[in-house]
Legacy VTK file of the C-alpha trace (Angstrom):
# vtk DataFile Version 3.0
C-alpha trace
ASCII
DATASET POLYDATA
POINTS 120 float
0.000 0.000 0.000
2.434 2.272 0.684
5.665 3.264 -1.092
9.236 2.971 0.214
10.562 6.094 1.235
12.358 8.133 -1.711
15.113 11.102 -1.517
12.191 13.817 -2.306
10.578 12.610 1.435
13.555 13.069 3.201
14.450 16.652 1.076
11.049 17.958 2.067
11.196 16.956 5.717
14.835 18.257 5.602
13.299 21.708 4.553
10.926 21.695 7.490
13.182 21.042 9.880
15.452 24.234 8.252
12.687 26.210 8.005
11.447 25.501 11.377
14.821 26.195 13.234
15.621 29.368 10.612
12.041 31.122 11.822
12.553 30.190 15.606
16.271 32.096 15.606
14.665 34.883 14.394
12.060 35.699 16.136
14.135 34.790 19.223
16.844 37.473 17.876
13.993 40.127 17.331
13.045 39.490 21.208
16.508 40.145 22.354
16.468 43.447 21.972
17.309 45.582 25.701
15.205 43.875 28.499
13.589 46.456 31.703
12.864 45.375 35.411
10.250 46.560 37.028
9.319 45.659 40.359
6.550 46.884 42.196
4.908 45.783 46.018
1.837 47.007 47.144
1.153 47.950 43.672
3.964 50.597 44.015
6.587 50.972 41.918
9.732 50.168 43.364
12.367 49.502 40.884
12.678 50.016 37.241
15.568 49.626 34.884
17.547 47.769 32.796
17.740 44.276 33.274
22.209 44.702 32.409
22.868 46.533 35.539
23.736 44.439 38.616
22.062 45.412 42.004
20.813 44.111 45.283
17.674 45.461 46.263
16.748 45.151 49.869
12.974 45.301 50.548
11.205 45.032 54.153
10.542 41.144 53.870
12.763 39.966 50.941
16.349 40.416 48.743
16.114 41.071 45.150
19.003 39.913 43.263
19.958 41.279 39.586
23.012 40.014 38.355
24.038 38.704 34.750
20.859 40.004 32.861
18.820 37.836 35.208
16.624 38.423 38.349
15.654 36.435 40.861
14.297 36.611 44.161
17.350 35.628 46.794
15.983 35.384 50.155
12.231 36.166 51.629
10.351 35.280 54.600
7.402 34.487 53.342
6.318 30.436 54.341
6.764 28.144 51.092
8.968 30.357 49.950
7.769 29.996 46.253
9.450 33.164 44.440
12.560 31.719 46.165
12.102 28.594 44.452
10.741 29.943 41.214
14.604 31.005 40.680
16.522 33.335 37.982
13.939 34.712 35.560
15.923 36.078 32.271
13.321 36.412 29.445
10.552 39.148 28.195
7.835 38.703 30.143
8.635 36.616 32.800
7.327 36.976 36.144
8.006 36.029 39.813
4.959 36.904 42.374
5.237 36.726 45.902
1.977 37.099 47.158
2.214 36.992 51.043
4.821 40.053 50.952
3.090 41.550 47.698
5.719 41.702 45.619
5.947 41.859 41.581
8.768 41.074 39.586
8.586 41.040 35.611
10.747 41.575 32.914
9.627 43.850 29.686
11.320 44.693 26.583
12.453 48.338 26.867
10.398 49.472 23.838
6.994 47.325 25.157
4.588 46.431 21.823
1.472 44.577 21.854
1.372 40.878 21.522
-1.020 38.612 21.008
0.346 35.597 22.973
3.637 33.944 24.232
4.679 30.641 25.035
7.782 28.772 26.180
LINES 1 121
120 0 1 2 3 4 5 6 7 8 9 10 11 12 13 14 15 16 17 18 19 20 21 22 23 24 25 26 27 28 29 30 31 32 33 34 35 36 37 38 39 40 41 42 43 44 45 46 47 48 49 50 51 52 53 54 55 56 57 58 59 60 61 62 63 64 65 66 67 68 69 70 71 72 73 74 75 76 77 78 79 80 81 82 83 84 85 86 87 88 89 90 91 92 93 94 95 96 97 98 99 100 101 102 103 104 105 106 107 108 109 110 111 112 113 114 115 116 117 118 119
């Protein structure tokens, strides 16, 4: 019933798999463009820059580490201790939440567009 496999099968899924890969670098290059923190508790802002500068940023009831174009939350006294755990966030529009201590973290591209949807 069906036919053996020729070279055109394996050409076309060859250009899929190119094409594929091709279209994923470049949108990921277009989304690399300079990267903001903002981070805001009690819906106040608290902190906003660029994501390349390294700082420590004590709060009340948590640390706030940037370092290496990354973010994370470092220590916090909340009890499970979840934004601890949810670790270094590095990409546009990522997020860390603590909600006992009502604290926001996210990460936005420095000239913010409209999107439809992201995934990872």
């Amino acid at each position: 019933m069906f036919t053996k496999t020729t070279f055109f099968d394996y050409l076309v899924i060859f250009l899929f798999l190119v094409v594929s890969v091709l279209s994923f670098k470049i949108l990921k290059d277009k989304s690399s463009n300079e990267l903001v923190v903002k981070i805001l508790q009690q819906n106040n802002l608290i902190y906003k820059d660029k994501l390349s500068k390294e700082k420590e940023i004590q709060l009340k009831n948590a640390v706030i580490e940037i370092k290496n174009k990354k973010v994370r939350v470092k220590t916090s006294n909340c009890p499970f201790q979840v934004c601890v755990h949810t670790g270094w966030i590095s990409n546009a529009y990522q997020q860390i939440i603590c909600i006992p201590n009502k604290i926001y973290i996210s990460i936005e591209p420095l000239s913010l567009k409209k999107i439809d949807s992201i995934t990872y």
